[in-house]
Backbone bond lengths (Angstrom), bond angles and torsions (degrees), N, CA, C in turn:
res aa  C-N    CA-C-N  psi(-1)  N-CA   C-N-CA  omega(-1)  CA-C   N-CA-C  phi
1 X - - - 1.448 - - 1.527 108.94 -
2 X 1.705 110.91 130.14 1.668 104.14 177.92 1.598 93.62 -80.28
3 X 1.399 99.12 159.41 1.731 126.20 158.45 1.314 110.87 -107.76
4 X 1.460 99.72 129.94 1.841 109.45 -176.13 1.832 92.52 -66.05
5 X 1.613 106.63 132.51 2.153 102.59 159.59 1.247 103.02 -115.71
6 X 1.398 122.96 135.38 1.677 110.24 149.74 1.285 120.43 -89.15
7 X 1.237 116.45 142.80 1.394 118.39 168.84 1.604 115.44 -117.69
8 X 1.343 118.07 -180.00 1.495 117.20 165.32 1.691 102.52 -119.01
9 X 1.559 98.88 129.98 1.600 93.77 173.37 1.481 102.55 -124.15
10 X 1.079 111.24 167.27 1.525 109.69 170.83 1.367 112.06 -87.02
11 X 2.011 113.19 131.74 1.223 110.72 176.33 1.113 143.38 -29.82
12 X 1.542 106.55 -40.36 1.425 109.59 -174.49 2.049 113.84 -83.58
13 X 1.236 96.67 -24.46 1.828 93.75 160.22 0.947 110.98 -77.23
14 X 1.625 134.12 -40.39 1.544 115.97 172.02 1.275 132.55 -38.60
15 X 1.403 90.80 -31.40 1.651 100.98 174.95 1.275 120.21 -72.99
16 X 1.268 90.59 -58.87 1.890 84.70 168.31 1.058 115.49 -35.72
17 X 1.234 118.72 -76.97 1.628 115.28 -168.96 1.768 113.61 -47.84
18 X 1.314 106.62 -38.42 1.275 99.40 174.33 1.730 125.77 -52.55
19 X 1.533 106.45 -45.33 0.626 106.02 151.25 2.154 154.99 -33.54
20 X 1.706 93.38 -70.74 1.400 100.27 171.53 1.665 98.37 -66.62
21 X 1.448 158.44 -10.91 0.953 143.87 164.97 1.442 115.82 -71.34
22 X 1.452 131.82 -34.12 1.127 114.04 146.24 1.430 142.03 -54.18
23 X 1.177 115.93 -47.23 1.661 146.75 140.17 1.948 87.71 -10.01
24 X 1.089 113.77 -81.09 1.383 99.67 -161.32 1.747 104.76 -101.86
25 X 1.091 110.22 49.39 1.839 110.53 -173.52 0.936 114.74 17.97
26 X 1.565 122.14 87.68 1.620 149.50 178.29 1.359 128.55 -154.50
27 X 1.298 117.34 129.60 1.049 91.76 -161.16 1.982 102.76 -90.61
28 X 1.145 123.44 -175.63 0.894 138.03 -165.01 1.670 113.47 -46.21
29 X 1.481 103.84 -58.71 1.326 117.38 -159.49 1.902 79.79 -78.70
30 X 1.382 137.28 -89.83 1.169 123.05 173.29 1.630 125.32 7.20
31 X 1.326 99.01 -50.76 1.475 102.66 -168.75 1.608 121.66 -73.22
32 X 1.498 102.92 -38.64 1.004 114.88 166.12 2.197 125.87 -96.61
33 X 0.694 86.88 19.82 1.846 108.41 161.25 0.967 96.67 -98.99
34 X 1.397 147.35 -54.84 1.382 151.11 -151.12 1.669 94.84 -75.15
35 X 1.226 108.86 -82.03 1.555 112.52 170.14 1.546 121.84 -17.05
36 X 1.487 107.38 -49.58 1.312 106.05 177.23 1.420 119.37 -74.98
37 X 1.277 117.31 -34.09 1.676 127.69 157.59 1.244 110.36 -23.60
38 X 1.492 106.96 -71.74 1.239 137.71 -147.79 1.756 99.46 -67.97
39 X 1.153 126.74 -37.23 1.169 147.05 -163.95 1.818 112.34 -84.79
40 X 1.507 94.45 -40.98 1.544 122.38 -168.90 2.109 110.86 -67.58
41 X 1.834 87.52 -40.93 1.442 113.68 -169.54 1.584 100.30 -88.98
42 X 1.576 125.32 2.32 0.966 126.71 -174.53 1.996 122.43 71.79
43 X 1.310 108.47 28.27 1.317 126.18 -162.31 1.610 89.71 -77.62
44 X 1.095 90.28 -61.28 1.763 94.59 -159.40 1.473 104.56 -101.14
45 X 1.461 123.55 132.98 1.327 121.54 -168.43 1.244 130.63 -73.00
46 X 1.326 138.87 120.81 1.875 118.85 -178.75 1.716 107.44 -60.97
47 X 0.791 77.05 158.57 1.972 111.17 176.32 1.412 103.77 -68.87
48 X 1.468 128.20 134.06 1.543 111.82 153.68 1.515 105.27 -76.98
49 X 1.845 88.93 -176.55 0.898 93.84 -177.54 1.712 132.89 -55.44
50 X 1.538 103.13 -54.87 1.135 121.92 174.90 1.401 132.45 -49.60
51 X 1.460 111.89 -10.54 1.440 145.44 175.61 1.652 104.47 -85.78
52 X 1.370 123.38 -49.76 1.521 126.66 176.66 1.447 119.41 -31.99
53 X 0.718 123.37 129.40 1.789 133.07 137.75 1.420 111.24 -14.96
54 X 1.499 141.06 118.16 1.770 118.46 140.51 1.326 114.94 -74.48
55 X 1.112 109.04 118.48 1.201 106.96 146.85 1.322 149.92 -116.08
56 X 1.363 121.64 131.09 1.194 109.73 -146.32 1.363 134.74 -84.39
57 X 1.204 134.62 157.54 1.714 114.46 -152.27 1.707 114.68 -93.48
58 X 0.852 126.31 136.55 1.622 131.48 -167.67 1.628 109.44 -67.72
59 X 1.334 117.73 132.53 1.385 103.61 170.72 1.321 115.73 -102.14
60 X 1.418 113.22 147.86 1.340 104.21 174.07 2.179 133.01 -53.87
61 X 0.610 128.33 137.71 1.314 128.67 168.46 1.436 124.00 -62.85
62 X 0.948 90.34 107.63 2.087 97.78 -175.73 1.655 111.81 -96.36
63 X 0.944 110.11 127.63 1.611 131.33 -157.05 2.038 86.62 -79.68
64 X 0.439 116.64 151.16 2.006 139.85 179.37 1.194 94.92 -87.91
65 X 1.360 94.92 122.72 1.674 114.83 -177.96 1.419 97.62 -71.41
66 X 1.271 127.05 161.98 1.909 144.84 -133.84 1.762 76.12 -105.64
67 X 1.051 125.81 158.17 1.202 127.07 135.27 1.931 127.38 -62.39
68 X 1.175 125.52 146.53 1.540 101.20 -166.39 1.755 87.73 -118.80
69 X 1.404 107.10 151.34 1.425 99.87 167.74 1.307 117.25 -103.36
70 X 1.173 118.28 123.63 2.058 143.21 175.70 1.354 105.62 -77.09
71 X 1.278 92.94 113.43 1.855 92.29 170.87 1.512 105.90 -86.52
């Protein structure tokens, strides 16, 4: 049985992939199961490190302290 995942990708790779999944008549989720297969079975090689992407880490959003009223 599959399990639905969400992820967040960045638009512009979504596209890609959207893309090469048409490219090879697949649909999306297919295409990328496969990838992970492929990756899992040692098909496709990892990246070192030094090869990676940075990316940079998100900070949380801090809400603005209230104004307080001083008598």
């Amino acid at each position: 049985m599959k399990t639905p995942v969400t992820v967040r990708i960045e638009a512009g790779l979504l596209e890609e992939l959207r893309q090469l999944a048409r490219e090879e008549n697949r649909t999306l989720t297919n295409l990328i199961e496969t990838v992970l297969r492929q990756r899992l079975a040692g098909a496709v090689p990892s990246s070192s490190a030094s090869e990676a992407k940075a990316v940079p880490a998100r900070t949380a959003k801090r809400k603005k302290d209230k104004p307080t009223n001083a008598a």
